[in-house]
C-alpha positions as CSV (number, residue, x, y, z in Angstrom):
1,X,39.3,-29.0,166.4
2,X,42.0,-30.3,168.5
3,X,43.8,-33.8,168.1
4,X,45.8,-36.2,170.7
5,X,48.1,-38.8,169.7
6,X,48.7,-41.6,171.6
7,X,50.2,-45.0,170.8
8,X,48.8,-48.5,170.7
9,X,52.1,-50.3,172.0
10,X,52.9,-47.8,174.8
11,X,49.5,-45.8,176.2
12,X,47.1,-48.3,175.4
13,X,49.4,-51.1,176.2
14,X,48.1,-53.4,172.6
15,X,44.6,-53.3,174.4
16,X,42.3,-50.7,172.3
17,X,38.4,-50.5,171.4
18,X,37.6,-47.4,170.2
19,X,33.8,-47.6,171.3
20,X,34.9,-48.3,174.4
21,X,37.1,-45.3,175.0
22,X,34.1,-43.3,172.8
23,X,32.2,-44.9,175.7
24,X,34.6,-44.0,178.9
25,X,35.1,-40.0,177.6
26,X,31.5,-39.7,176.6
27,X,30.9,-40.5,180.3
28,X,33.7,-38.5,181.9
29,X,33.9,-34.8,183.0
30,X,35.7,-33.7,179.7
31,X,34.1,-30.7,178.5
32,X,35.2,-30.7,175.4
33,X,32.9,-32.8,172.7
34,X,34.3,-36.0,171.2
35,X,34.5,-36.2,167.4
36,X,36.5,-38.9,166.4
37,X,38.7,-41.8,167.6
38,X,40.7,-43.4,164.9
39,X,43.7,-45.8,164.7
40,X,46.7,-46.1,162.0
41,X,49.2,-48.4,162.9
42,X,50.8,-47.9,166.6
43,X,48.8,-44.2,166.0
44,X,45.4,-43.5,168.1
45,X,44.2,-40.0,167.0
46,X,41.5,-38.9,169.8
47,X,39.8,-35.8,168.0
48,X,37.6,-33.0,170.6
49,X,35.7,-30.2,169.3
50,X,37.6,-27.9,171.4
51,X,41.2,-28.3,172.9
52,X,41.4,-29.8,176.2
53,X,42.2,-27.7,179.4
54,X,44.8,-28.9,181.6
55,X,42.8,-30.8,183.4
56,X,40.6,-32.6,181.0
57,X,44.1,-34.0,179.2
58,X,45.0,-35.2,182.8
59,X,41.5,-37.1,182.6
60,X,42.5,-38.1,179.0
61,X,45.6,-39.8,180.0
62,X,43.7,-41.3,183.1
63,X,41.0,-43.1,181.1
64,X,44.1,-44.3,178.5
65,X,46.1,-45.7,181.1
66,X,43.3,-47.4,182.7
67,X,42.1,-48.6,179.5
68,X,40.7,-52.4,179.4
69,X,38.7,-53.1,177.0
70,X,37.9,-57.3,177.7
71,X,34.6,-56.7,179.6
72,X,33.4,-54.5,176.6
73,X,34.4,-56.8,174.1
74,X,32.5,-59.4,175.6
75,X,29.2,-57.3,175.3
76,X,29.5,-55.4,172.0
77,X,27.9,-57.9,170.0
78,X,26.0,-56.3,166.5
79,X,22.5,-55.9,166.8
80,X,22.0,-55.8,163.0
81,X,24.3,-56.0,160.1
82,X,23.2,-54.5,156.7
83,X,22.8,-55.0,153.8
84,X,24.8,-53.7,151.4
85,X,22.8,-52.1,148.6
86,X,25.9,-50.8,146.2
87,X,29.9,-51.7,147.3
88,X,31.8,-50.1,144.6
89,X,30.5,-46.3,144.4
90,X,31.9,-44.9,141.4
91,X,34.1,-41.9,141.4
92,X,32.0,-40.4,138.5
93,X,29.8,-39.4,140.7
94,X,32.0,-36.6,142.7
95,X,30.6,-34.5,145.1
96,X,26.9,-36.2,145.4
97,X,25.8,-38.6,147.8
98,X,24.8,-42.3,147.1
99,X,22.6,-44.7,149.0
100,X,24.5,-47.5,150.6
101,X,22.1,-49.3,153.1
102,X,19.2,-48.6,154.2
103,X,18.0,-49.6,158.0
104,X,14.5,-49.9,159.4
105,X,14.6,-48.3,162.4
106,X,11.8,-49.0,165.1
107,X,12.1,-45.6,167.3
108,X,13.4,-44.0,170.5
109,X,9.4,-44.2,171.2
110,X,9.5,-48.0,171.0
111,X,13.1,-48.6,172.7
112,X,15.5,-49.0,170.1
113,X,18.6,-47.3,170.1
114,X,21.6,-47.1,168.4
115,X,25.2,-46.9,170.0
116,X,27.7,-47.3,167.2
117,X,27.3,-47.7,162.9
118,X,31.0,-49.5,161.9
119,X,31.7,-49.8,158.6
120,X,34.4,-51.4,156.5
121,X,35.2,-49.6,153.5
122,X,38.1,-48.1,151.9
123,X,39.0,-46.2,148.8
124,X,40.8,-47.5,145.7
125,X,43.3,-44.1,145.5
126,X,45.0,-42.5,148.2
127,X,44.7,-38.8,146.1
128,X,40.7,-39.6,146.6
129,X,38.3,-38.5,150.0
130,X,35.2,-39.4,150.9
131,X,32.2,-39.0,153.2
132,X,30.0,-41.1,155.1
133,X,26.7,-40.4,156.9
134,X,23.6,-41.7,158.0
135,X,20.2,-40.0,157.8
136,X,16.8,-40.1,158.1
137,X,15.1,-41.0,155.3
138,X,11.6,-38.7,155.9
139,X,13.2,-35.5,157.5
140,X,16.9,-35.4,156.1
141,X,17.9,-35.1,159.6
142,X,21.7,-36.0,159.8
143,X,22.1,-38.8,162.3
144,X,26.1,-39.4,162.1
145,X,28.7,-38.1,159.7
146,X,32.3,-38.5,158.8
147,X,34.3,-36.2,156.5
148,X,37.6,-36.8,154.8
149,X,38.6,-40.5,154.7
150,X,41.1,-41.2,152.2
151,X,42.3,-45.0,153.3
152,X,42.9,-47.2,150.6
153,X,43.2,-50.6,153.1
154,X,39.6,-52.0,154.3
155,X,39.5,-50.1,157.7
156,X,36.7,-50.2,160.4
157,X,35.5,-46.8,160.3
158,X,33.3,-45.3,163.6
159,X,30.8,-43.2,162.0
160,X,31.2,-41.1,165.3
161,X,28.5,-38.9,167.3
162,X,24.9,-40.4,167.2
163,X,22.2,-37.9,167.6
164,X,18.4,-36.7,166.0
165,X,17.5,-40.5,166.4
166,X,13.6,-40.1,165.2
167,X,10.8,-41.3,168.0
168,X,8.4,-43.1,166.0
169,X,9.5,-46.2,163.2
170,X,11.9,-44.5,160.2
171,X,13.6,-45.2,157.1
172,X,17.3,-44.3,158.2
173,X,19.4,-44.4,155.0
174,X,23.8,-44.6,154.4
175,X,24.9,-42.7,152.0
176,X,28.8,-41.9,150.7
177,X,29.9,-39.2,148.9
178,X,33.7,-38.9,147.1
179,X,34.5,-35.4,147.2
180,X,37.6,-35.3,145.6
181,X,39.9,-37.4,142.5
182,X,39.3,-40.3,140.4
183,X,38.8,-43.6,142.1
184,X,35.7,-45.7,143.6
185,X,34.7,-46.2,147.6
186,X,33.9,-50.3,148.1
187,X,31.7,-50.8,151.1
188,X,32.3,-54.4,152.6
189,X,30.0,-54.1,155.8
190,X,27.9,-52.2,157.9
191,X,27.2,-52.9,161.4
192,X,24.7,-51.1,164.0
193,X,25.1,-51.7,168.0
């Protein structure tokens, strides 16, 4: 794994959507796979699988510096918001996975997609880490995972990489794990584009 910081104020110029950007290097000739965008404070952390060659960070800083995210905005409206089954998972529950949401998803087969799963949530002590996935409900396949949050302010989180997106109607299901420490995870909202 290989991280870039940028800042807000200077390289994005206090214009930043992280699904955008997700959007602009998913479609750009950077090799390297995307993992994670995330932003703390003036602090943009773009995370790759790989590091970048020499000329994928010169596409990097390309995309950042021509980075206008007002068209997007305009589009990325929620498709769904769900429900939110359980907001306050306990922390005596370490290490094992509880059901947050679950989504009723019609299939790739009958053209529904999903782009982006946003979630608010935070954790109530900063010593404390948690997980986030979505999966299907019938197969167990993993459609998007996050590792190792620890933010104790409500924070949009991008649950990253969508992929195994089952063909026919499924039960797709969020679940959250804390992994480490006492304190709880509360879940405020859950959006799917």
């Amino acid at each position: 794994m290989s991280s870039y910081i940028r800042s807000f104020s200077s390289d994005f110029n206090n214009k930043f959507d992280q699904y955008f950007l997700r959007e602009q290097i998913q479609n750009s000739l950077i090799a390297s796979t995307l993992l994670e965008i995330t932003k703390t404070n003036d602090q943009i952390e773009i995370t790759f699988e790989n590091p970048l060659t020499g000329g994928d960070l010169t596409i990097l800083d390309n995309l950042i510096s021509i980075h206008d995210p007002t068209q997007f905005e305009k589009d990325k409206i929620p498709y769904n918001t769900l429900p939110v089954l359980s907001g306050n998972i306990k922390s005596d529950s370490l290490n094992t996975w509880r059901l947050v949401s679950i989504y009723d998803f019609r299939g790739t087969n009958n053209n529904a997609d999903i782009k982006y799963i946003d979630i608010i949530s935070r954790c109530t002590n900063s010593n404390s880490d948690y997980d986030i996935r979505m999966i299907n409900r019938s197969s167990g396949d993993i459609i998007s995972t996050i590792s190792g949050l620890n933010n104790t302010e409500f924070q949009i989180i991008d649950l990253g990489n969508i992929s195994n997106l089952p063909g026919n109607r499924s039960v797709l299901e969020i679940h959250i794990r804390i992994n480490s420490n006492a304190g709880n995870v509360i879940v405020q909202n859950i959006n799917i584009y």
